[in-house]
C-alpha positions as CSV (number, residue, x, y, z in Angstrom):
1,X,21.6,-6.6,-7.6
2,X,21.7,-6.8,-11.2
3,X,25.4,-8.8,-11.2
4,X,28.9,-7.1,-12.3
5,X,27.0,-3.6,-13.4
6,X,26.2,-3.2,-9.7
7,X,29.3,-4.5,-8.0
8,X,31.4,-2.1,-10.4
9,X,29.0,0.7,-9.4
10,X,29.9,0.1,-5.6
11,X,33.6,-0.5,-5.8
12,X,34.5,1.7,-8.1
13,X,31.8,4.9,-6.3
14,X,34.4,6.7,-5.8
15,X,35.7,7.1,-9.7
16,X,32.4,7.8,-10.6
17,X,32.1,11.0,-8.3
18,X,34.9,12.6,-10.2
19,X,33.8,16.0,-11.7
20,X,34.8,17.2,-15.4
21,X,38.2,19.0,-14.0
22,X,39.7,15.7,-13.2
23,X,39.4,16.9,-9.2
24,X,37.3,14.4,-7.1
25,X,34.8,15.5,-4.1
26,X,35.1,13.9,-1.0
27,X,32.7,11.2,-0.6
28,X,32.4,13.3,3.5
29,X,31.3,16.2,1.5
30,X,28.4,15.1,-0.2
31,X,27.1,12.4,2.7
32,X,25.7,13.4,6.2
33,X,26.9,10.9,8.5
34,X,23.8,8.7,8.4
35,X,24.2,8.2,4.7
36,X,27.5,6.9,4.9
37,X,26.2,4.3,7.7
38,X,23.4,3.1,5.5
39,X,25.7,2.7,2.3
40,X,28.4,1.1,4.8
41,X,25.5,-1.5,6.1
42,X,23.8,-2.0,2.4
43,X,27.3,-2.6,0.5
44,X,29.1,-5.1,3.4
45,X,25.4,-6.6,3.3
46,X,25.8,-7.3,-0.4
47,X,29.1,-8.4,-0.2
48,X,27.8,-11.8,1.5
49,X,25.6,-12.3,-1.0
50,X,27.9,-12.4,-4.1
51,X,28.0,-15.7,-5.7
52,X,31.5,-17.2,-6.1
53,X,32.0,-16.2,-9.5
54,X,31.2,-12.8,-8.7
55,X,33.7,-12.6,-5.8
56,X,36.5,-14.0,-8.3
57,X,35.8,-11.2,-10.6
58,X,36.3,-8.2,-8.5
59,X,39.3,-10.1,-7.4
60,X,38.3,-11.2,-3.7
61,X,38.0,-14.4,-1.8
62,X,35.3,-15.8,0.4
63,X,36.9,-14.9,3.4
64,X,38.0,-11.9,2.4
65,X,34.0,-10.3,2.1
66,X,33.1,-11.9,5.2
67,X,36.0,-9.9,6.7
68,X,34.9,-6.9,5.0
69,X,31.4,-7.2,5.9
70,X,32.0,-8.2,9.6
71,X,34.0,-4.9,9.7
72,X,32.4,-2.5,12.5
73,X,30.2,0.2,10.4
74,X,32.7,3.0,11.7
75,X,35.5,1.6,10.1
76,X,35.7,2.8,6.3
């Protein structure tokens, strides 16, 4: 990870799949099943390896990205 630039990227995914008509496509739509697992294992991976500072910018505690990336892969 290059810092911020690639948290924002992850968290914010979702805003950046928005098309020109302001209508957004499901992220189920464009991943098979097997892509959403491995972006679900890489992201709650790199969750527990955000410095401090970085978790106090996006706004989340310590605990709160372990909980996040103890969460069973299923679970969005």
């Amino acid at each position: 990870m290059n810092g911020m630039g690639d948290v924002r990227l992850t968290l914010y995914q979702q805003e950046l799949l928005g098309l020109a008509d302001g209508s957004v496509v499901s992220r189920g739509a464009q991943e098979s099943r097997w892509q959403q697992f491995w972006r679900r294992v890489r992201t709650r991976k790199q969750l527990l390896e955000l410095s401090d500072e970085q978790l106090r910018d996006i706004g989340i505690s310590r605990e709160q990205a372990r909980i996040e990336a103890m969460r069973p892969f299923w679970r969005c």
